[in-house]
N, C-alpha and C positions, 0 to 999 in steps of 0.2 A: 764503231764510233763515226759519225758524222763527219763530215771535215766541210764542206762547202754544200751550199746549194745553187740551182740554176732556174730559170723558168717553168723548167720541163723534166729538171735532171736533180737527180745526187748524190753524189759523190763522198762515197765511205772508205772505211780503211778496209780492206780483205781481209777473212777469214777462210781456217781451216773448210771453212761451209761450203767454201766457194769455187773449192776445189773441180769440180766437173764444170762450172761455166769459164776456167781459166784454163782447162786443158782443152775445150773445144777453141779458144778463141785461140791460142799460141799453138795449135794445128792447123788454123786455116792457110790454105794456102797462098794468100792472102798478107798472112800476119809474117809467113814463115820468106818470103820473096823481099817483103817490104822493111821488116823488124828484124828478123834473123829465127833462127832455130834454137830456142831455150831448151832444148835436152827434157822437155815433159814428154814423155812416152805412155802413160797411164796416170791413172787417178793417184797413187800414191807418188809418183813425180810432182804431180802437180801442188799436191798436198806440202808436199816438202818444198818444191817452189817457192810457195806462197810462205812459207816458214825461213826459207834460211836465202831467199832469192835474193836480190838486187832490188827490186820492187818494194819488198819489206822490211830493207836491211840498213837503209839507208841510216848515217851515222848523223846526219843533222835531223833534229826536231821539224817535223814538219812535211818531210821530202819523203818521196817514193812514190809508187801507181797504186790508185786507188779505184774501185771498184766502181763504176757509171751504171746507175739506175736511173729507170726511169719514174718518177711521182705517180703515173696513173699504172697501177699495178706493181711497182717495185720490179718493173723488170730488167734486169743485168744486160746490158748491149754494152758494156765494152770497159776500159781502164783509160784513165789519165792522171797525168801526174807531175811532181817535179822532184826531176834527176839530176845530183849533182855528178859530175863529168870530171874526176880530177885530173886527168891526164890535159885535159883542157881550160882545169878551173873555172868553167862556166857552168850554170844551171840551166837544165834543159825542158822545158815543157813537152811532153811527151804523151800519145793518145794512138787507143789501136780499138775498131767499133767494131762490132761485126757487120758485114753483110750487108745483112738484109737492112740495116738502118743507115745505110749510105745515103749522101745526096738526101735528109731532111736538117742539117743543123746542126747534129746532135756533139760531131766533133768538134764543132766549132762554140759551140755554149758550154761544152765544161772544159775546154782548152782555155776560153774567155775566163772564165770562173776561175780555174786554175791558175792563172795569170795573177788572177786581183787579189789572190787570196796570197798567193806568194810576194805581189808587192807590198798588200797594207797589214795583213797579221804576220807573215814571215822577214819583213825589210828587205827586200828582195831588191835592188836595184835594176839589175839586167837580167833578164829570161830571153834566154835563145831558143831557139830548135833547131833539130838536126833529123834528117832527112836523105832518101838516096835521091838522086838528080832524079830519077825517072819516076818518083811518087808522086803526079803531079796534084794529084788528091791531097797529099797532106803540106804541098806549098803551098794552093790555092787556103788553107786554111793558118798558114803560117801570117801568109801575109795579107788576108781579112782582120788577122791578130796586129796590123801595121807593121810587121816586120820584113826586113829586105834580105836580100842574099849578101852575105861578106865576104865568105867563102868557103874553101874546099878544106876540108881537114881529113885526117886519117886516123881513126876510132881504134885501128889495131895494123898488125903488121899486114895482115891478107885484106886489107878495108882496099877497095880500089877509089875512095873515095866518098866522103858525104859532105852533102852542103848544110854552111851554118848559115840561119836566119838572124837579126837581131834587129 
């Protein structure tokens, strides 16, 4: 199902389908330094991922990571989405691209997209992002989104820290 579109981009809900382009993306190393280690080890990981994850489990209408294609051939480069964070009570806009489509846009138009669709069909007030300090890739795309640094919060007991945008 559809959920938004972008210039370039669009952005669906994931399926079981989608299994093999979400275990190479939450293997790179890359996703795994910057996002963390989801526990996908093979295709049936991922499968199950994508079914009982965090991504697609999300308990409000609307929220979770959805799968980023691209319009000119339907090709998968990456996931965005909105996470709500109860431990912080904030919603979190959230994007992982692969690779090879770094540095053209691509996180920052369905980040944007992400955004609009959670302020004007979900009422979305406030969308933050959160981030490690040293991603400076996905600040520079925080704050093209207008958002500033507030501060430090702690995601979990072993978090040595991320910063929140708003």
């Amino acid at each position: 199902m559809m959920i938004v579109e972008a210039p370039r981009l669009r952005l669906r809900e994931l399926t079981v389908d989608d299994a093999e382009f979400v275990f190479r993306l939450v293997s790179e190393p890359s996703f795994l330094s910057n996002i963390g280690d989801k526990g996908v080890r093979n295709l049936d990981d991922a499968r199950q991922f994508i079914l009982e994850g965090p991504w697609t489990r999300q308990k409000r209408h609307g929220y979770g990571q959805f799968l980023v294609e691209r319009k000119e051939g339907g090709v998968p480069i990456g996931v965005c989405g909105l996470i709500y964070r109860e431990s912080l009570d904030v919603t979190d806009v959230g994007f992982a691209i692969l690779p090879e489509y770094w540095k053209r846009g691509f996180a920052y138009e369905a980040a944007e997209a992400m955004v609009q669709y959670g302020r004007s069909t979900l009422g979305i007030d406030k969308i933050v992002g959160l981030t490690s300090e040293e991603n400076l890739a996905s600040i520079s795309v925080l704050e093209k989104l207008g958002m500033k640094f507030e501060r430090i919060v702690k995601m979990s007991e072993d978090d040595p820290g991320t910063v929140l945008y708003s």
